[in-house]
N, C-alpha and C positions, 0 to 999 in steps of 0.2 A: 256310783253307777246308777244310772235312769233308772229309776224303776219297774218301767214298761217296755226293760228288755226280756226276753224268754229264752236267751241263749248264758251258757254259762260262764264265768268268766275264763277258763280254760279253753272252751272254744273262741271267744271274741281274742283270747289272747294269739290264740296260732292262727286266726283270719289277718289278725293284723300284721301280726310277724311275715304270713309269706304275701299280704298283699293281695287276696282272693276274690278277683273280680266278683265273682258270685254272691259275694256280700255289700255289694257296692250300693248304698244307699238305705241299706238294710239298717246299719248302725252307724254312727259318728264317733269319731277318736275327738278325748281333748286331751290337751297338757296342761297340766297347773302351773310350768315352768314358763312358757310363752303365751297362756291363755288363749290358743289359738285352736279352732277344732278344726279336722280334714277328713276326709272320705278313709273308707280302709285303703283305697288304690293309691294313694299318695307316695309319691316321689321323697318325701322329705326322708331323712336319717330316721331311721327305729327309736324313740324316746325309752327313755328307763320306764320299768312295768310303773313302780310307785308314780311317778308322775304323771300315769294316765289312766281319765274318766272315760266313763264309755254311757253314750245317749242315744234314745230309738230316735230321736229326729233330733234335724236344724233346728229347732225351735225350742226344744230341752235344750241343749246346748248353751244357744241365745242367751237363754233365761238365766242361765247357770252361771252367765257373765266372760264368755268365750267368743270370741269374736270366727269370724269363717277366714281359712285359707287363700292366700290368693293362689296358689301355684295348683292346686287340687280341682281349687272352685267347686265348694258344697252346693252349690247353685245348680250345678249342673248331670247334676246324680240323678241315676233312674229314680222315680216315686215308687213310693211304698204305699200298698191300699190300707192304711192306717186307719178304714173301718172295720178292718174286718176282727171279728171276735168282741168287738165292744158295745155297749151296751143300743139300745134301738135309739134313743136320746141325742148318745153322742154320735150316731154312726150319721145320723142326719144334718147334726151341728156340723162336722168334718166336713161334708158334702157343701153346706151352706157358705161355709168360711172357701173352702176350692171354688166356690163361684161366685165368690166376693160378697159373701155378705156382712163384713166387717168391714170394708174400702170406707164407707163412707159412713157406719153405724155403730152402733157399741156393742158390748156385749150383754150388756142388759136389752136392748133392741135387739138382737139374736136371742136369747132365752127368754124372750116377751114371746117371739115367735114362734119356741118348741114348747109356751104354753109350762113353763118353770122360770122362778127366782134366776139373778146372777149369779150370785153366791154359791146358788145348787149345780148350775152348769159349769161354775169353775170347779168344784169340787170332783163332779164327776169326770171333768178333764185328767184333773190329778191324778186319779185313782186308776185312767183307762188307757190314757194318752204321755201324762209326765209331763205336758206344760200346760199353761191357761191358754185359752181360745184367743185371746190379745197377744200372746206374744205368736201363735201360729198365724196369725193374720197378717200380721207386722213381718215375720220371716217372710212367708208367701212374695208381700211385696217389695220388701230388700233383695230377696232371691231374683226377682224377675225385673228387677232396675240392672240387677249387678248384671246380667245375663245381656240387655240388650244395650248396657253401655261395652262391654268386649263387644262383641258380636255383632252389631250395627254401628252405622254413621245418625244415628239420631241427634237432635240437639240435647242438651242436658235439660233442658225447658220440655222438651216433648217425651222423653223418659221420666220424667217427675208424674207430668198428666198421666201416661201409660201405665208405670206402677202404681196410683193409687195414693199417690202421695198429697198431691192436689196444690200444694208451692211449690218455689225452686226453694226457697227457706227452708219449710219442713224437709225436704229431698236432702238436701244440704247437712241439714243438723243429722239426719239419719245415719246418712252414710258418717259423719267426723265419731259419731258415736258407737258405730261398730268397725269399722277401718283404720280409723284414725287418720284417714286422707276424706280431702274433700272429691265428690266425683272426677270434676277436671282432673286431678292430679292422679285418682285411679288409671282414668285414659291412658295421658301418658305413660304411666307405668305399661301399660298393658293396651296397646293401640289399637283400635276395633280391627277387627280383622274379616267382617263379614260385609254383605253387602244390604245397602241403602241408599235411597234417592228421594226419601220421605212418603213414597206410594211403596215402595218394593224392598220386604223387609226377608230375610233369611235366618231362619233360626234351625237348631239341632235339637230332635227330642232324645235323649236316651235312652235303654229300654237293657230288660235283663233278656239274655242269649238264653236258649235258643228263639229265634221269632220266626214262625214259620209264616212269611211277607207271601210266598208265593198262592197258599190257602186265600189269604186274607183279599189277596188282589184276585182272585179267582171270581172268590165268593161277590166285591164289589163288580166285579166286570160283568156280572150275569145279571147284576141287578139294578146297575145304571140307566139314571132314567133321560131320555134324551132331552137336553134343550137344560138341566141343573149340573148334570155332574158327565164326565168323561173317564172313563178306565183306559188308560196309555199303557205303552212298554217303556218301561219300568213303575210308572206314577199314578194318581188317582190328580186329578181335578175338580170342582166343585165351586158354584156361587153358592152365597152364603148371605144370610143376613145378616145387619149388624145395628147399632146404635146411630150408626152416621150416615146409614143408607147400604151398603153391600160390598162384600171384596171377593176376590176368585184366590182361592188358597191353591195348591197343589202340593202333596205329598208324595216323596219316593224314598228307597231305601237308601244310604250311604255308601257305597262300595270301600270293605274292607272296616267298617267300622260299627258297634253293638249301636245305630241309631239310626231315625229318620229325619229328612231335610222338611223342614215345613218354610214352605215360600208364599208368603201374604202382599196380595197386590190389591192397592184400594182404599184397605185401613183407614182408619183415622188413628191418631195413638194410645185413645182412651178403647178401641175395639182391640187392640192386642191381645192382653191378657185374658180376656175372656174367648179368644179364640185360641189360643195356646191350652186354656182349661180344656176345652168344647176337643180338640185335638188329642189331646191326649187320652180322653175318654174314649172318643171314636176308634181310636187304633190303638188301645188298651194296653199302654205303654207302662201301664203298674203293673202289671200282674207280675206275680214269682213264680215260673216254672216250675221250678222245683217243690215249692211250698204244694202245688199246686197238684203234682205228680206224688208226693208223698201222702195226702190227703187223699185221693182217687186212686194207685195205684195197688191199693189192697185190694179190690174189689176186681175177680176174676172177666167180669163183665168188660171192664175199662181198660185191665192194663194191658195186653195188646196193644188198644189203639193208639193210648200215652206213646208206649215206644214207641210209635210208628210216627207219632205227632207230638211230640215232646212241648212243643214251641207253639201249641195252635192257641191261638188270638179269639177272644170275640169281637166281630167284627160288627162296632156300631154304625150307630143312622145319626144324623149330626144335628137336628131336634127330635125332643119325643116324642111332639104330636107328626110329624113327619113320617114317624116309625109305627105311631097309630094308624095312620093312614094307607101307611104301605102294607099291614097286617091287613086291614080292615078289605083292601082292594084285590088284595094277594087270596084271600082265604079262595079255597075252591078252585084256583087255577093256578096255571103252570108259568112258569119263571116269566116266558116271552110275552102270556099274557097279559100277565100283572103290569110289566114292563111297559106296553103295546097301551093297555088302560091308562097308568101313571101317566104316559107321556102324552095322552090325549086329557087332562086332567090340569097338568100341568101350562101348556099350549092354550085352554082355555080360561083359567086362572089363576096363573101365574103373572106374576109381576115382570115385564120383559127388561132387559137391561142391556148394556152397550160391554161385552167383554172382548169378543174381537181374540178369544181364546178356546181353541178346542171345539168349537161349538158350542161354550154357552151361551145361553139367551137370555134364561127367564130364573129367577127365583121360585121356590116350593110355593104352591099359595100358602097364604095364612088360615088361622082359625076364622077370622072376618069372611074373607073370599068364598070359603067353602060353607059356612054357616045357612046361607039362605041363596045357594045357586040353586040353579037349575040343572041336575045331572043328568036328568034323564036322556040326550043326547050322546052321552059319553059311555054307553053301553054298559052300563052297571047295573047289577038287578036292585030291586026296588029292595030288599030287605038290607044291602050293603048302602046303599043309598039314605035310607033312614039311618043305618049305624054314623056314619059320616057327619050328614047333618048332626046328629046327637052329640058325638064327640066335639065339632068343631065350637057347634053352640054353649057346652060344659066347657071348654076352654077359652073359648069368647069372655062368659058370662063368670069367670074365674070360679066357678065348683069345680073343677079340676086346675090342680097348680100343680107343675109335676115340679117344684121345688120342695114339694111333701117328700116323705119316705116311700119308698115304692109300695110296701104294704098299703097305704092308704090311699094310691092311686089305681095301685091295683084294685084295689077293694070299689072305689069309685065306678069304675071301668065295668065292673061286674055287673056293678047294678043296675047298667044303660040296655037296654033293647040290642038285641043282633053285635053285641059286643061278646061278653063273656069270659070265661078265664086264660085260654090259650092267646086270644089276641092281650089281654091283659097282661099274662107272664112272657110272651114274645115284645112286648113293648117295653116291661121290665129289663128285657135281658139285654136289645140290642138298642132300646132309645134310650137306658138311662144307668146301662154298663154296669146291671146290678150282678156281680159274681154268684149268688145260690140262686138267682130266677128259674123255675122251672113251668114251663108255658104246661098246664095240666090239658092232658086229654089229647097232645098232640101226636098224629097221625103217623106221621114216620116213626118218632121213637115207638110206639102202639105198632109199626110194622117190625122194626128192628126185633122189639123184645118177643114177637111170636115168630121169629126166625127159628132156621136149625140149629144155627148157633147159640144162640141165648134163648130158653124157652119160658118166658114169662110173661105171666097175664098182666094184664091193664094196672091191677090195684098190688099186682109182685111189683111190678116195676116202680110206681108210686112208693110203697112200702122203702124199696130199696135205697130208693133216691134219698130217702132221710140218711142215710150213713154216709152219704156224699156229701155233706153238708162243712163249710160253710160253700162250695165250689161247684154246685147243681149245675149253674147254668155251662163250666165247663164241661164237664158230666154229657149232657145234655147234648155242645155241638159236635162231641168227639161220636157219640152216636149216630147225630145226623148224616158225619163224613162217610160214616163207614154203609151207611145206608143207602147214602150214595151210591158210592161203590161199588155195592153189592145189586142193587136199584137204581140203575143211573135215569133221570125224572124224565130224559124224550122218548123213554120207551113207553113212557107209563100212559093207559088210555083213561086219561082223566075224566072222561065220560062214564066208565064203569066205576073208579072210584074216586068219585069228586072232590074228597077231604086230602087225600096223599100230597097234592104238595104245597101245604098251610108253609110251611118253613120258608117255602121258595120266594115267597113274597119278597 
């Protein structure tokens, strides 16, 4: 058994036995009899107990000498936030390898850059995770070949670049050595079944139930900025930047099914996976509900709202500095505001482009654009004007890399002028999908906790937040909701209290 499972074998044995979606991607069944590992939801016959291992991830698994499923397709399991509880080291390595930074490096180049030995970062892999950083690099991009040769019409040549493989050779030798089929002959087995025309690609993310989509398309649709992104019935739209130049994704729910459709127009094949990453962060397609609810759900304050919102998402911003930005514009005014400025912001530097979809036009500016404009037209007061400038020139000038760990970005962010710690932990929570972020000092929770309902001060509510822990920034939006709610923000006369809606950004 993995060693970095936390359930015990009596439980992993009756998830398996009835097939308990809730555990889907949670843990990995192997057999020693067919060497093969599957999801718990797997269709196949119940194996005898002795002949089955049990692994927190595809990549334990891997390592352990088990090849994946075809009929289950481990590929296609919700993710698991397989930082959370582990050490500050590895929780950043994990983040680094999700956005590739083993594609084309070692892992000595990965622990050169968390500033430790290899040896020390495999080790501490062992002790936290149960496989090395190379074999979870290697899965990642086995997973995500397997996924877009079913599921698209790509060539096998354009799926090799896409996952990371970099030949059709290496592509080839990958797949004979965990399959035992070369790609081609996977196809046939299993015919794509999605759609492509080499610009218009169609993928499925999965995700664990409950997802409450209608919150999360709420929340984007009040804060869509016009001329980047588009909030629809039923979908979200958006350009996007990329390696190759720009594609227009669009996301909507599945009807009848635990997932979402992500539709990428544009791409190149080497921009795929990186935006399947950027994707699943944004509409927080890891989180465990339930893990999620049992951890906040003791807490008189929260559980209420849990029930009410079992399934609530954090809903990210699809870069960081993007999400600095929208803090930084947002603070002091009201949703339409923010919106009304971004899109005057945008419009004048932004990068325009040809989508001929929804309305979009233009890209976010860049760190570059924004560094040394001229804002003062764009109605922005001079101290959020300085904040901007500051940030865009720290990330220009790379003293800010939000591929740091959020502690040290945050910490960075601190230390800028007209920045501070709420647009710091608001950037943590929604540019960089950090689960415990807690934006300090911020206004609505500061209203919520001196409500009737909940009577606590500034540094009770702080204090308290520690026992929320590792899941703050869930904590955090299920307050905002209900503050909401309770405060709906076109009532509020932002002129008497100019801080109330920092969130709304």
């Amino acid at each position: 058994m993995g060693g970095s499972l936390n359930l015990t074998r009596e439980v992993l044995d009756r998830a398996r036995a009835s097939r308990d979606a809730r555990f889907d991607g949670k843990f990995f069944i192997a057999v020693t009899s067919t060497k093969i590992y599957c999801r718990p939801v797997c269709p196949a016959r119940t194996s005898k107990d002795c002949n089955v291992r049990y692994y927190a991830t595809a990549a334990e698994a891997s390592e352990a000498g088990f090849r994946p499923c075809l009929r289950c397709r481990p590929e296609a399991a919700p993710g698991s936030p397989a930082w959370i509880g582990t050490s500050a080291v590895v929780k950043r390595a994990l983040r680094l390898i999700q956005e590739g930074a083993l594609d084309n490096r070692s892992v000595d180049d990965l622990a050169s850059r968390l500033g430790i030995g290899g040896r020390h970062l495999t080790r501490l892999f062992a002790q936290h995770v149960g496989a090395s950083p190379a074999a979870l690099g290697y899965t990642r991009r086995l997973h995500f070949a397997k996924r877009l040769l079913d599921d698209t019409r790509l060539s096998i040549t354009d799926i090799a670049l896409a996952s990371g493989f970099g030949s059709v050779r290496r592509f080839n030798g990958a797949f004979l050595a965990c399959y035992r089929r070369s790609p081609s002959k996977l196809r046939k087995f299993q015919p794509a079944n999605g759609e492509s025309d080499g610009a218009h690609i169609v993928l499925r993310l999965a995700y664990r139930p409950p997802y409450e989509w209608p919150h999360l398309h709420a929340f984007l649709s009040k804060r869509a900025i016009r001329g980047v992104e588009a909030v629809e019935n039923p979908g979200y739209v958006r350009a996007i930047r990329t390696a190759g130049g720009h594609a227009v994704i669009r996301v909507q729910p599945v009807p009848g099914a635990d997932s979402l459709e992500l539709r990428i127009r544009g791409a190149q094949p080497t921009d795929l996976l990186p935006i399947l990453t950027a994707a699943r962060r944004v509409f927080d397609l890891a989180a465990d509900p339930a893990r999620i609810a049992d951890a906040l759900g003791g807490d008189a304050l929260l559980r209420p709202l849990i029930q009410l919102r079992p399934g609530l998402r954090i809903p990210g911003v699809w870069e960081p500095f993007e999400c600095c930005v929208r803090a930084i514009v947002g603070r002091q005014s009201s949703v339409a505001a923010a919106r009304t400025l971004l899109g005057r912001l945008v419009q004048c530097l932004g990068q325009p482009i040809q989508a001929a979809e929804s309305g979009i036009s233009h890209l976010f500016p860049t760190p570059d654009a924004i560094a040394n404009a001229d804002l003062e037209a764009l109605g922005i007061c001079d101290m959020r004007r300085r904040a901007l400038h500051l940030v865009a020139r720290a990330v220009r000038d790379h003293s800010i890399d939000f591929n740091e760990s959020s502690e040290d970005v945050g910490r960075i962010l601190c230390e800028l002028p007209g920045v501070g710690r709420w647009i710091a932990g608001f950037t943590s929570l929604l540019g960089l999908g950090e689960p415990d972020a807690l934006p300090y000092g911020d206004p609505l929770l500061r209203r919520q906790a001196s409500s009737r309902a909940f009577p606590l001060g500034a540094q009770e509510l702080t204090a308290r937040a520690s026992r929320w822990r590792p899941f703050r920034g869930y904590a955090v939006l299920h307050l905002w909701e209900a503050n909401r709610e309770t405060h709906h923000p076109g009532s509020l006369d932002v002129r008497k209290q100019p801080a109330l809606a920092c969130p709304e950004a």
